[in-house]
Each structure stands twice: as C-alpha cells, then as structure tokens.
C-alpha positions in Angstrom: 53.8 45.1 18.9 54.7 46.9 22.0 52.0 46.9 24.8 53.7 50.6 26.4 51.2 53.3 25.5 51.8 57.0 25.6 48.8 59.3 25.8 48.9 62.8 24.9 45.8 65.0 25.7 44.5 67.8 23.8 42.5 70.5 26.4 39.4 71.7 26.4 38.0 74.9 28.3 34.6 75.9 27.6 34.4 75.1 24.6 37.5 76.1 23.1 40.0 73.7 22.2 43.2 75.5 23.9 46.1 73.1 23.8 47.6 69.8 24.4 49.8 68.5 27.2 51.8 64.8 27.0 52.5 62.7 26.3 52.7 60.8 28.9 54.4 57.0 29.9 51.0 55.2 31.0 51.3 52.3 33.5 48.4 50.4 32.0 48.8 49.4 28.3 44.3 49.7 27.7 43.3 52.9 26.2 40.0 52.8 28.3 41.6 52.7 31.3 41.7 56.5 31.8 42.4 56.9 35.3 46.2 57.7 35.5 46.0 59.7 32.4 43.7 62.4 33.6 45.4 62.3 36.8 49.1 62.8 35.0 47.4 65.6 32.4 45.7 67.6 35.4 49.0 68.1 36.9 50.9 69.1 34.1 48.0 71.7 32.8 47.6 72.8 36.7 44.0 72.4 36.7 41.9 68.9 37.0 40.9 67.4 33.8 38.3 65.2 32.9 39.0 62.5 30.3 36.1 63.2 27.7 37.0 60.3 24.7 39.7 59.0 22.5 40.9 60.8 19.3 42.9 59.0 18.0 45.8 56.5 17.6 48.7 55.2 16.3 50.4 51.8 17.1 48.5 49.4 19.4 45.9 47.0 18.7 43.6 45.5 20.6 42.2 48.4 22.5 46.2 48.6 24.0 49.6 50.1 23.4 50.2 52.7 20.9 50.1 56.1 20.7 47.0 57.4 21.8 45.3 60.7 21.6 42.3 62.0 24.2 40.5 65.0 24.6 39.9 66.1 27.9 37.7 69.3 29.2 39.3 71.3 31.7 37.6 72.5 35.5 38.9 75.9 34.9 41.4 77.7 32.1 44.9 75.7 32.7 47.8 77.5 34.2 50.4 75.3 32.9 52.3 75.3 30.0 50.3 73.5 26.9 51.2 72.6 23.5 49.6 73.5 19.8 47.2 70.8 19.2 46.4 70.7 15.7 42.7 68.9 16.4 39.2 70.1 15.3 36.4 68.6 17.7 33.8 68.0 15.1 30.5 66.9 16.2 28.8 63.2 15.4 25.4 61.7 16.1 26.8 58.8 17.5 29.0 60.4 20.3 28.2 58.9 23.6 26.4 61.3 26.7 30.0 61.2 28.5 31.9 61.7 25.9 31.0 65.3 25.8 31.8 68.2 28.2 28.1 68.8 28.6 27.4 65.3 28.7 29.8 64.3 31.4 28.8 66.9 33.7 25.0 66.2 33.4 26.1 62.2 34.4 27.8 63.3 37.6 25.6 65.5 38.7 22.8 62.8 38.1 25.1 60.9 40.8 25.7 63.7 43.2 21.8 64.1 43.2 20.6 60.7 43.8 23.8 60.6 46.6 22.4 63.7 48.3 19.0 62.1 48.6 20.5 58.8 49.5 22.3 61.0 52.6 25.8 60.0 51.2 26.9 63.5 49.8 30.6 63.2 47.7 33.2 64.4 50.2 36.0 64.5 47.3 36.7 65.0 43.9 35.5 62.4 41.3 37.8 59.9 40.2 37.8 58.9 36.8 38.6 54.8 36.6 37.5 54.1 33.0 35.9 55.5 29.8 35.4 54.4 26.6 32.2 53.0 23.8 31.3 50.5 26.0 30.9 52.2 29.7 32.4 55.1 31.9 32.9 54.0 34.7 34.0 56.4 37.7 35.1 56.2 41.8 33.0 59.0 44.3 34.3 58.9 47.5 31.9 59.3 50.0 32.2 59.1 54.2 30.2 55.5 53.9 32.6 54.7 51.3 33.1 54.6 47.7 29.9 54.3 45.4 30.4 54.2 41.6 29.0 55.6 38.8 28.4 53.6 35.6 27.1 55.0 32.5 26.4 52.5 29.2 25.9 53.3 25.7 22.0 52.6 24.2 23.4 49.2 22.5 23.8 48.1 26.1 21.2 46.3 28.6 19.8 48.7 31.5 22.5 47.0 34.2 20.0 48.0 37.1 17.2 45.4 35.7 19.4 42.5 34.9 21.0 43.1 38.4 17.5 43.1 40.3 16.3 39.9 38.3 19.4 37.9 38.9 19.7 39.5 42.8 15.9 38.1 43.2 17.7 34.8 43.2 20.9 34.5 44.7 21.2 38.4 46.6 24.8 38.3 47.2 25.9 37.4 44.0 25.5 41.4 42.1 26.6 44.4 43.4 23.9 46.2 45.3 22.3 49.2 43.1 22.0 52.6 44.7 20.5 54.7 42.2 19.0 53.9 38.4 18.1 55.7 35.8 17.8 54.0 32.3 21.7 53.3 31.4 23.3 54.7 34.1 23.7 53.5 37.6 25.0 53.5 41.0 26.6 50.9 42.6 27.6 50.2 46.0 31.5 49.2 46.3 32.3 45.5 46.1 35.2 44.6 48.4 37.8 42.4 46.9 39.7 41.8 43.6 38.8 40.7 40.0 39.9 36.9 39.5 42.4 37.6 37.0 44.6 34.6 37.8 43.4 34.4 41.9 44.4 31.2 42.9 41.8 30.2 45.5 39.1 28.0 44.8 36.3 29.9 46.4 35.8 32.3 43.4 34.6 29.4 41.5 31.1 29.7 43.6 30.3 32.0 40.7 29.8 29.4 38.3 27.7 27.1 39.9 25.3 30.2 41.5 25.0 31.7 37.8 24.3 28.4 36.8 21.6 28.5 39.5 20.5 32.1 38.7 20.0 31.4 35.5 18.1 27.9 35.6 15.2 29.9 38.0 15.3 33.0 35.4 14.8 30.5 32.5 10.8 30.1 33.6 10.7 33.1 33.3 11.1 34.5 29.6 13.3 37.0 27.9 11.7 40.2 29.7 13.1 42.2 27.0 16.2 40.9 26.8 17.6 40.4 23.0 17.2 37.4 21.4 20.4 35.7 21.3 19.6 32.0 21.1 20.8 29.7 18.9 18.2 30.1 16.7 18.4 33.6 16.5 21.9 33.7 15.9 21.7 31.8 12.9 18.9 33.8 11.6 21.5 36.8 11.9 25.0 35.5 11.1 24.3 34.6 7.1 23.8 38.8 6.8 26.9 39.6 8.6 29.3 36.9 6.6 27.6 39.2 3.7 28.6 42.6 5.4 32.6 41.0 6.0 32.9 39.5 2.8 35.4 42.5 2.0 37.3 41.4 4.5 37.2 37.6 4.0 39.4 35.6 1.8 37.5 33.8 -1.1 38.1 30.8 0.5 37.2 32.0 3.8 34.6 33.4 2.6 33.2 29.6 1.4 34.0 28.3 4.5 31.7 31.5 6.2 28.3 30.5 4.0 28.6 26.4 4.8 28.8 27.6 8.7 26.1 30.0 8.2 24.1 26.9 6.5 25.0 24.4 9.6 24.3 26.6 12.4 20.6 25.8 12.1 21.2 22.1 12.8 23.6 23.0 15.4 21.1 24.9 17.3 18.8 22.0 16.6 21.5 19.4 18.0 21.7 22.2 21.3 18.5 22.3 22.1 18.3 18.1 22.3 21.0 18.5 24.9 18.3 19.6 27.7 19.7 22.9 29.2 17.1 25.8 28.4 17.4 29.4 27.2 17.4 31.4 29.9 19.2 34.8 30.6 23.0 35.0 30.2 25.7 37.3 31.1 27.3 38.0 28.1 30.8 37.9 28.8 31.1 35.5 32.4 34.8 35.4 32.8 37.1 36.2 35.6 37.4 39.4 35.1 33.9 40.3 35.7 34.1 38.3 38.9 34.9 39.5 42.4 36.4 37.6 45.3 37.6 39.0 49.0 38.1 35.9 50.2 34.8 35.0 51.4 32.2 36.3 48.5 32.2 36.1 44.6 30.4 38.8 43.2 29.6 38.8 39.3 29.8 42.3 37.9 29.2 44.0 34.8 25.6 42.8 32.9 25.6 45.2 29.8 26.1 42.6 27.3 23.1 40.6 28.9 20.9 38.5 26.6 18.2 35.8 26.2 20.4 32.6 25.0 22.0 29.4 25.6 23.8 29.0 29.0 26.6 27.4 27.6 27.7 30.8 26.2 28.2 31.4 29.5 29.7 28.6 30.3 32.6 28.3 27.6 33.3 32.2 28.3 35.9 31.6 30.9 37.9 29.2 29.1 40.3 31.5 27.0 41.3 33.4 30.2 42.3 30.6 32.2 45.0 28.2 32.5 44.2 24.5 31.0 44.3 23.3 34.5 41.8 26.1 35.7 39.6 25.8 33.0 39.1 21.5 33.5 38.1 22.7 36.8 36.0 25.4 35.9 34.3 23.1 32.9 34.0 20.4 35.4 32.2 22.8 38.3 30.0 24.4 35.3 29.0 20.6 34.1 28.2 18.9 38.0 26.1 22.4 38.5 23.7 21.9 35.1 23.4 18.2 36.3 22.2 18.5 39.3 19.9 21.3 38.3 18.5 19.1 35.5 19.5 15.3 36.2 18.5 14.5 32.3 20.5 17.3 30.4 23.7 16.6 28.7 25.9 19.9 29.8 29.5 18.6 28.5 28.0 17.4 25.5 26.3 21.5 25.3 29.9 22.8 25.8 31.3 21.1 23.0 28.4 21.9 20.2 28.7 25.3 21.3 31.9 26.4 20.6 31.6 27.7 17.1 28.5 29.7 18.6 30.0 31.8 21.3 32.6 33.4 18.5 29.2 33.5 15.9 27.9 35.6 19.1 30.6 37.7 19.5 31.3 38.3 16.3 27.8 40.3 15.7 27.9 42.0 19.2 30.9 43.4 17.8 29.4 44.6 14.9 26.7 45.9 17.3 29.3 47.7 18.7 30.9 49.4 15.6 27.5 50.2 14.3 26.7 51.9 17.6 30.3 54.3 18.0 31.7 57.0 16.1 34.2 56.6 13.9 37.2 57.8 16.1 36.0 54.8 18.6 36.5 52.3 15.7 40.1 51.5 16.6 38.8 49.5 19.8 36.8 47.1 17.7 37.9 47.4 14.3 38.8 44.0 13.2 37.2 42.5 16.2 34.1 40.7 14.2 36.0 39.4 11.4 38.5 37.8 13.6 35.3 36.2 15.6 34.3 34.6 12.0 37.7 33.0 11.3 37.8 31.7 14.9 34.0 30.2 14.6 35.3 28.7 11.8 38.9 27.2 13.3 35.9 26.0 16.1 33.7 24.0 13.5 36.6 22.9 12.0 38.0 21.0 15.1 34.4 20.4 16.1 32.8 16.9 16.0 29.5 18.4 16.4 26.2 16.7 15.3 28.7 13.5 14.7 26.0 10.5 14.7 27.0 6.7 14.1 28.1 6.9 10.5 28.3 11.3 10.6 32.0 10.9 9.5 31.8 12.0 6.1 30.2 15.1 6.7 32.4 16.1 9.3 35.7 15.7 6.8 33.6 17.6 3.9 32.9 20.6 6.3 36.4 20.5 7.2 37.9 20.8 3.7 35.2 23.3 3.3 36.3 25.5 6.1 39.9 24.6 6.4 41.2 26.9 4.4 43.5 26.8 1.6 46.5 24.4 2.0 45.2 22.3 4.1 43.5 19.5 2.6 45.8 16.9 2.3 46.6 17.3 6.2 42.8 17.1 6.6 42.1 13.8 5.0 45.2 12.3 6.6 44.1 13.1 10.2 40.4 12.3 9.3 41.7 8.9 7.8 43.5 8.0 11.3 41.0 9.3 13.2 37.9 7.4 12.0 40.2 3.7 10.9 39.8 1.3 11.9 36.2 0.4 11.7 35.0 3.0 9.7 35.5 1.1 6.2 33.9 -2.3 8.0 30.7 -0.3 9.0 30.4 0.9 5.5 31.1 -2.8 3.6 27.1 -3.6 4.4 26.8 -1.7 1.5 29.6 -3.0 -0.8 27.2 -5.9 -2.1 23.8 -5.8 -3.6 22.7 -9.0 -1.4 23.9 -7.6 2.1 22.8 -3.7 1.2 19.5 -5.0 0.6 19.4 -7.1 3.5 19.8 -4.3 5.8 16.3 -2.8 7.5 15.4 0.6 5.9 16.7 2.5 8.1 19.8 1.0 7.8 19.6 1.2 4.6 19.0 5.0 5.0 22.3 5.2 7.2 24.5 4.1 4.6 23.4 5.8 2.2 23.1 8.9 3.5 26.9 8.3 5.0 27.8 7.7 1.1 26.5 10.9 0.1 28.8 12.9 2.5 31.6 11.3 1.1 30.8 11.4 -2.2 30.5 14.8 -1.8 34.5 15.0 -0.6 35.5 13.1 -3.7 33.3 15.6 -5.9 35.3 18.5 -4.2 38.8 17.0 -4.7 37.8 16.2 -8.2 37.6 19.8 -8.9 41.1 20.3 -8.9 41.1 17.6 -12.1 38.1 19.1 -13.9 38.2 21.4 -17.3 38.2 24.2 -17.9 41.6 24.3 -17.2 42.0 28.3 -18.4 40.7 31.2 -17.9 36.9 29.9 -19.3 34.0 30.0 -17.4 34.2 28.4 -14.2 31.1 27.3 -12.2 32.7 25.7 -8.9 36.0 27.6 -8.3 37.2 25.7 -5.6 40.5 24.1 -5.3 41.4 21.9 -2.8 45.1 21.2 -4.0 45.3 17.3 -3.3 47.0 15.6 -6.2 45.9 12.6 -8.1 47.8 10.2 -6.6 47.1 11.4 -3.1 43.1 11.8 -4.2 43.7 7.7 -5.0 45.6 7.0 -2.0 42.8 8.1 0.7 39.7 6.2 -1.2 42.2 3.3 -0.9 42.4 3.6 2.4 38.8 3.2 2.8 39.0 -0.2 1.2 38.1 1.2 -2.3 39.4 0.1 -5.5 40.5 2.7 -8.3 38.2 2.8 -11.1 40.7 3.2 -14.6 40.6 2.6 -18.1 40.1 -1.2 -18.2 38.0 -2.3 -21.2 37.9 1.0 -22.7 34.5 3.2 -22.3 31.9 2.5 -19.7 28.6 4.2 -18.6 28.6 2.6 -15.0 32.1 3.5 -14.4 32.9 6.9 -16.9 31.7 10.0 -16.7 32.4 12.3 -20.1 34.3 15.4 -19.0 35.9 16.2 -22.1 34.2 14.9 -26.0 36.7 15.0 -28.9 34.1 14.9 -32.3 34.9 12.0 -34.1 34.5 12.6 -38.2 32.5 9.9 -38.4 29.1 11.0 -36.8 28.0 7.4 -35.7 31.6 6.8 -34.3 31.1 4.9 -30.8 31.9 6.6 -28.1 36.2 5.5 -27.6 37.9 6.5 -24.1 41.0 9.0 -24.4 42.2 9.9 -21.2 41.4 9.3 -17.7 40.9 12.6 -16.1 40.0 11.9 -12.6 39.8 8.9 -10.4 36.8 6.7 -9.7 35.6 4.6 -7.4 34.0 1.1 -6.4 33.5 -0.5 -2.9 32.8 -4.6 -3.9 29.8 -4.3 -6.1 29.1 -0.9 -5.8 29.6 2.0 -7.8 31.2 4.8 -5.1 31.7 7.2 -7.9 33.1 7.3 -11.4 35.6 8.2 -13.1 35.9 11.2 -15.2 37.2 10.7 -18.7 38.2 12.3 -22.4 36.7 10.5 -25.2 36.1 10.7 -28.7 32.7 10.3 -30.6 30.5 11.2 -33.5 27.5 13.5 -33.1 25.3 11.5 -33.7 26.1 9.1 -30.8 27.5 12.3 -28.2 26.5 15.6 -29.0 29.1 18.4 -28.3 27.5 20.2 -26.1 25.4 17.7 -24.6 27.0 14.7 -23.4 30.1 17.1 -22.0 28.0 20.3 -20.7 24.5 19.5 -20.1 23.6 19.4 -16.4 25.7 15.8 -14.5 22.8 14.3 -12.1 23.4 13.0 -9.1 26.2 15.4 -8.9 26.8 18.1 -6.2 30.1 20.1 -7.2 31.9 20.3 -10.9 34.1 22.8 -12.2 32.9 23.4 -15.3 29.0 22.1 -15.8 25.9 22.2 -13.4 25.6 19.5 -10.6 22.4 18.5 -10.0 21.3 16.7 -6.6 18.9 16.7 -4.3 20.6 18.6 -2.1 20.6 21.3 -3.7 18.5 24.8 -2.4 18.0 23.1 0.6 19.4 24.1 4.1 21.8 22.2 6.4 19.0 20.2 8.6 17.6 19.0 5.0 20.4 18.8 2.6 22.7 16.5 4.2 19.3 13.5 4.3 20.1 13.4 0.3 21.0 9.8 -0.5 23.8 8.7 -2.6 22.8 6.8 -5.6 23.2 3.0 -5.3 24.6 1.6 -8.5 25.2 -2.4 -8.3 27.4 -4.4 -10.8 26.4 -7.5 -9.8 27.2 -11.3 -11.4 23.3 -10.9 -12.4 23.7 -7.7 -14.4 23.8 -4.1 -13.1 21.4 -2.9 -10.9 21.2 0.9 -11.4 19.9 3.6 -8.6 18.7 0.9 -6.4 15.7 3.1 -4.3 13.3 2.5 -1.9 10.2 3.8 -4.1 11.3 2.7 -7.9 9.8 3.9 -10.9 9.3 2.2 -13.8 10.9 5.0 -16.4 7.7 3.6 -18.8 5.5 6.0 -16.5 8.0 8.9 -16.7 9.8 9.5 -19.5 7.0 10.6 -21.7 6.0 13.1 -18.7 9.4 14.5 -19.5 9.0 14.1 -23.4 11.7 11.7 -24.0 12.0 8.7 -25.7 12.7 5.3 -24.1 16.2 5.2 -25.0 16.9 8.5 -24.0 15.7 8.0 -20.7 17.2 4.8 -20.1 20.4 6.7 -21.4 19.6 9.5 -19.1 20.1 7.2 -16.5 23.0 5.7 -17.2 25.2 8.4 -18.4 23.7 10.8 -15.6 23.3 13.2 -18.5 21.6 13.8 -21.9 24.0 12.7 -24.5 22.1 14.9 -27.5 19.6 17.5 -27.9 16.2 15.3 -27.3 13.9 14.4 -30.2 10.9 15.8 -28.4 12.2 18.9 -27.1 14.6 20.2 -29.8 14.0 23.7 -28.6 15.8 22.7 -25.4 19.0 24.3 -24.4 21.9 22.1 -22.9 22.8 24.4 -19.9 19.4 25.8 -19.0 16.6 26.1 -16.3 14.1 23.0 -18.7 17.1 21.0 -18.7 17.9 21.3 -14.8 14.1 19.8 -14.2 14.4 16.8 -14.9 13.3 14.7 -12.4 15.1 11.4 -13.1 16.3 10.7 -8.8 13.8 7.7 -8.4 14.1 6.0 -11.9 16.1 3.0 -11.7 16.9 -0.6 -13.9 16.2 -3.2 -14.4 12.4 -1.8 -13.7 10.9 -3.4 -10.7 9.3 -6.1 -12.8 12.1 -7.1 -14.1 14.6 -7.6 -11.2 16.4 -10.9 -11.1 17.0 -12.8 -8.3 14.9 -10.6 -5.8 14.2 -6.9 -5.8 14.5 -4.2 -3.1 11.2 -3.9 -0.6 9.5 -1.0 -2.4 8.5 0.2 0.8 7.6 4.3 0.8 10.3 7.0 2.2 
C-alpha cells in the first residue's frame, strides 16, 4: 500500500453542491489532517474553503494514503474553474456539529465570542489543522498569539474537566483552557513539538508526573468518568467477541471466548499488584506529549477513563524504539514505586498487556457505533484487529503463572494460538518449563509420596494435573470418532500427530499407555464398541485409538481404544456415547468435569482425578473427602455393580436396571454426581488411607 494520498473536494455554497476541484498531491499521507487540503482547494476554486468531512475513499488504510474524497463549503460562490461532482449530500443522525456548514460556523463563532470577551479578538482568518470523528481541531491567530479551538464528538470526555482535575495537581503539565463549553474548548498555544522520535530525555518528565497526577486523582473517584477498569472490561468484552464473530475465524473465534473467560482472573491477579484505579489518559504516547526543551506538556484527554494505570503506562511502547521504551518502562516502574513502596508496577505491566488491546478494541467499537457510515473507513477493521492482538498478547503472556501454573499456560496457548501452531507450541513450552518441571510433578507419581504431601500440596499437584490433562484431552481430539461428517460435539483440531502427541508426554517423564494385556478399565477408555454376536462376549480390545498415560503409579490419563463386546456386558450406545466423567473435551460424546459452567477464577481449581495402581491393588479417585459409594449409589438408583463400574469405566456401560427410562446422551444422565466416590471405600484401604480431611 502506498502512503501518497490524493484528495479531491467536492464544493459546497449555500447549500448547493456546485462542483469539485482536485485532486490534489497531499504532503501528509492522514486523511484527518486537513490543513493543506483546504488550503490547496481554496486556491484553486478562488475562494476559501472550509473542510466539512470525508466522503469517501479508495485505497489507503489506516486512516492514510488512498484516494480520498472531502466535501468542503465554500465562503462565497467560487470563481474558479470546478469540476462535475457526481455526489448527493444526504443527511444522517450521526453527523458530527462540524461536520456541517451550519455546524462549523456555529463552533467558530462560539470561539470568536468567548475570544472577544477574553480581549483577544481573531486578527486573521481561521486555520483549519485537523478534522475528522474524533476532533476538529483548528489554529486562530490572535495578537497574543495562537489560541485553538477543539471540538469532540459526544462519545468523547469533556477535555476542559479532565484538564482542570489533572492541572489541580501538577499545573504545568495540561495546556491552559481559555474558554469551555461541554465538548468544545479553547486552548492556549503550547510551545514546542510532539515527541515523535525527540531524542532528549527531558520529555520523559511526562511519565513520572502522570504517574504522579494520577496516584493523587485515585482518592478521588471516577467523577464521571467511564468505567474502564479491569473489571469492567471483562464485564464488556464477552459481548463484543459476540458482535466480531463474523469477522473472526472459528478458531479465533475459540481463542476470543477462553480470553473473555480469563480476563476476570486477570483483573483479579492486577488488582493484587498494588497500583489503584485512578483516572487515565486513554492514549499516553508521544504524540500526545509536548516538549520545547524545558516543559512536557500532555495534550489531548478525550479518550479519558476510570482504569488501571498501567494502560497508561504500556501505551507508549509500540511508538518507541526498544531502547526508548526500556527507558520509558523503567522511568514508569521507579515512579509507581516510589509513590507506593509495596506495589509491584513491572509485574502490572506484564499482566496488562492483553488488557490495553481488550480496551481498545471496544473504544473502537465506541467509535464506529458513534460515526456515520462514510467515517467508517477510519476505524473499520480497527476492533477486530485489537482482539487478534489481545490474543497474540495472552498467548506470549505468562500471566497469573504461580509455582506449578505451567499447564494452564500451554492449554491457553493451544487454545489461542491459532491453527497450525500447536506442535511449535508444545515444543517451546517443553524447553521452556524442563528441566525441573517433571521433578516437581513426580511427588505425585506414587501413592505413598502423593499422600505424604500436606493438603495443600496435595491441592497443587493436583490441580497442576488438571491443566495438563486438559492439553492431552485437546490433542486427543484430533484421534477421536466421528471421523465424517457425523455429529461433532468438540470441533477442535489441534493437528499434532500421534507420534508427536507421544513424544511431548514423554518428555515429561511419562510412559505410553498401549495395548499390553489386552482390555483394561484403569488404563482404556471405549471410544469405539464393535457388538460381539455373543451378547455375554467380554469386552476384547481392537485398536488403540489414542495414546495414554501413566507417571510411576499414577494413572495421567488413558488411553482411548476400539473393542468388541456383547450387549449384555457393553451396550451400544452406552459404554461408547453416554456422558465420559472426569472428562473435559471429546469429539464425539459429552465430557463431564467439574469444570464445567464455571468461570476462569473457579474452573481452573478442578482437580484431576488421582488413580493409583499400586503393588497393593488400585486405589481409584484418591480424594480428600471420600465416599463410601454404599451411601450414594441408591441416591442415584443404581445398583452396586453399576456404580462401582461407573467408577471405573468413567461411564455407564448399559442402560441401568433402575432407571430404564434413562436416555444415554441426556440432561438425567449428565447428573450424576459420581466426583467424590472412590475404591477401595475408606474402610477398606490397605496399608493406610488418605487424611479424610474436608476441602
């Protein structure tokens, strides 16, 4: 894409459309930056002209380059030569106060008024410097100087409040306000240049003044200010992942709904870092600051909002060369410190990068909701690119990472990597958390030494199973019937092949569960039943489908399998479709966990199930609470034997004899409640049992 821009403008003269003259070479690539084409369109129609809003264009992106069209209204009736402009000004509800003949002349004469009274009367023409959805902003020379006129749209802050509540506390860091009114304002020139690229360290006093500003605005609450905190932005992003979804990919579109279900813990994990909410900018980068060698002046407050000050904070870095931004993070972090000895601001910056793109990616949306459609082309795009870069963010992220938080971090990053990229992902979480990672876990790899562990040890590990568990149900997927075009329940596809699905669990010390002595509860899962003509055949392993797992003693997961049995022993139906518990993803039955319907903070708590093969026997779902089935299985109208084989096929084999109006894949099927059932039964543990301590 080119970054030249051309601008033609169509003519307007009380009313009447008359013309078009252009197009014109433009120095400055941004469509907003309207200065130099109303100066280049008044000389050619031989009248001034006053840029009133964009029309259209063709080419560009990005709000730059392209061929852009602009309507302008005219002082008087032109006298030069103009073109046939083939353009209908149609009316919207939408359209901005300066973005109208009417409109624009009612702003300036609002600032020749207040000027008059101020005793600085305009002693020359206005000069247009900018206009577009977000602001117009223009020059009025005066004999004290320039003053300026800014005009926002009603999704913008009144700049004039902000200004005077951030001025209260450091003066000389805002521009000095002239004149009010609502969204428009006056300001008093600011000598000096914005700090695109300025080399000298002095313009970095911005950062640690905000950072001053805002820690004596925090006391003070939001004053009307929107709600943009953590919080709040999770409340608001699940709704706009629903309003993108056309443009997401089904993957990305995944990938959107885990983020949206994390946030909450994020803001969670922010908050423990000690910096308050308190008011932000909105969009602190160098752009918006102003240095004239001596002073730094932070401009521009219209996207102002009650939030986290790392927002703030992180905004400069994409503007700014690696080297400038360690100094900038550096300056930002020794500022927060000293203003609050016990918070943890680097520790802030790094949780909150997927945040500031979850933030801009619904002020953008703000923005398109807020414009008419012939504005669209400087935003369109803008929140679903937001999404996929909150999204690259958490992926690279290592946020809420605790001792033992590994697991979850390489589930949500096969979850939001996209497609392709799994086997890349496991590799670099594999080199990344080795060595050490598989020794932290062996406490668990024996019944004697996982049950010599405190509880909350105990909890640790188990809870670190879980998250992995969950990564091998997700790669299993790609293994799982159906393999057609039947009904499909989990979708996903991670596209890891077996041998590479083997080779990562074996780096974590595990050992490959296979076919061994033929079929095996504690190790075999039935994915597939082939009906045997006898009805009482035993169940006879086929085919090993998908990989399992143990670690030592333990069972890490098992192995899906084909297998061939009579009705009477596996019921078609049953034993390959009914709900598979302690389960979180399968292609092609429901998963049932206890996990499941609950948000990020809560779900990820769930504890794998501890299976034991042990020299004494096999100690199955080894919890801290046990219950003796004998007290539940009638609750639940099954027999002994059933429940015993609930629990260790993780499924109902057949139709149960005490429910024969059950239905296999149904809602009564799904509530069973089998999580805290365990053998042998408590009395009957050999060689010492688990402390039966509560949760």
């Amino acid at each position: 894409m080119t970054e030249q821009r051309t601008a033609t403008v169509v003519v307007e003269w009380q009313g009447e459309l008359l013309g078009a003259v252009g197009p014109f070479a433009a120095q400055s690539p941004y469509w907003a930056q309207v200065g130099e084409v109303a100066a280049a369109a008044s000389r050619a129609a031989g009248v001034p002209l006053a840029v009133l809003r964009l029309l259209s264009v063709a080419g560009g992106e990005g709000g730059r380059g392209g061929e852009a069209v602009y309507l302008a209204v005219a002082a008087e009736r032109p006298t030069g030569a103009l073109a046939p402009a083939d353009t209908a000004d149609v009316g919207h509800p939408l359209r901005l106060r300066w973005a109208s003949a009417d409109g624009l002349a009612a702003e300036w004469a609002w600032a020749d008024g207040e000027l008059a009274e101020l005793g600085r009367p305009r002693s020359g023409p206005v000069e247009q410097v900018r206009s577009w959805n977000l602001s117009a902003l223009s020059r009025f020379p005066t004999a004290d100087g320039p003053v300026w006129l800014k005009s926002t749209p009603p999704f913008a802050v009144p700049e004039a409040a902000v200004i005077a509540r951030a001025g209260g506390v450091d003066p000389g860091l805002v521009p000095r306000v002239l004149a009010a009114d609502g969204r428009r304002v006056l300001l008093a020139d600011v000598p000096g240049t914005d700090c695109w690229g300025v080399p000298e360290d002095g313009m970095l006093t911005a950062v640690d003044r905000w950072a001053a500003v805002q820690a004596a605005a925090a006391a003070d609450g939001p004053g009307g200010l929107a709600d943009c905190s953590p919080t709040a932005l999770a409340e608001r992003f699940p709704a706009l992942v629903e309003r993108l979804r056309p443009e997401l990919s089904e993957a990305e579109y995944a990938q959107a709904r885990e983020l949206a279900e994390w946030l909450p813990e994020l803001a969670s994990h922010l908050e423990r870092c000690g910096l308050p909410s308190t008011l932000v900018h909105g969009d602190f980068h160098p752009g918006n600051w102003r240095f004239d060698g001596e002073r730094t002046t932070v401009l521009d407050f219209s996207d102002a909002a009650w939030g986290h000050p790392a927002l703030d904070g992180l905004r400069p870095k994409p503007f700014l060369s690696p080297e400038r931004w360690a100094d900038v993070r550096s300056r930002w972090a020794a500022a927060w410190r000293t203003l609050l000895p016990d918070s943890r601001p680097e520790e802030a910056l790094e949780l909150a990068g997927p945040l500031v793109h979850v933030h801009f990616a619904l002020r953008y949306q703000e923005f398109l909701d807020g414009i008419e459609p012939s504005e669209h082309p400087y935003h369109a795009g803008d929140p679903v690119a937001e999404v996929r870069r909150a999204l690259r963010k958490a992926l690279s992220s290592n946020s809420g990472s605790r001792p033992l938080g590994a697991g979850r971090e390489l589930y949500r990053a096969l979850m939001w990597g996209g497609e392709g990229t799994a086997a890349a992902v496991l590799d670099d979480w594999a080199a990344r958390v080795q060595p050490g990672y598989s020794e932290r876990l062996a406490a668990a790899a024996s019944y004697d030494t996982f049950t010599a562990q405190s509880a909350q040890e105990q909890d640790l590990l188990e809870c670190e199973l879980y998250a992995l568990s969950r990564t091998a149900d997700v790669l299993a997927l790609e293994f799982q019937p159906p393999y057609g075009d039947g009904p499909v329940r989990d979708g996903v596809r991670m596209g890891v092949g077996r041998e590479e699905f083997a080779a990562f669990f074996a780096r974590l010390g595990m050992t490959e569960v296979g076919a061994a002595d033929g079929f095996d509860p504690f190790l075999h899962e039935i994915a597939e039943l082939v009906p045997a003509e006898d009805p009482d055949a035993p169940i006879e392993l086929l085919d090993v489908l998908w990989p399992g797992f143990v670690f030592g003693e333990l069972l890490f997961t098992r192995a899906g399998v084909r297998v061939r049995a009579g009705a009477r022993v596996a019921e078609p139906g049953w034993a390959d479709a009914s709900p598979m518990y302690w389960a979180h993803r399968r292609r092609g039955r429901r998963p049932v966990d206890l996990s499941h319907g609950w948000g990020s903070n809560s779900q990820w708590s769930t504890r794998h199930r501890m299976d034991f093969r042990t020299a004494d026997g096999d100690r199955l779902n080894v919890v801290l609470s046990p219950e003796r089935l004998s007290n539940h299985h009638q609750v639940e109208q099954l027999t002994r034997a059933e429940a015993e084989e609930l629990l260790r096929h993780r499924c109902l084999l057949r139709r149960p004899v005490g429910l024969p109006e059950l239905v296999a894949d149904s809602q009564s099927a799904m509530d069973f409640l089998p999580f805290r059932w365990t053998l042998p039964e408590p009395g009957a543990c050999v060689g010492g049992c688990r402390d039966h301590e509560a949760d």
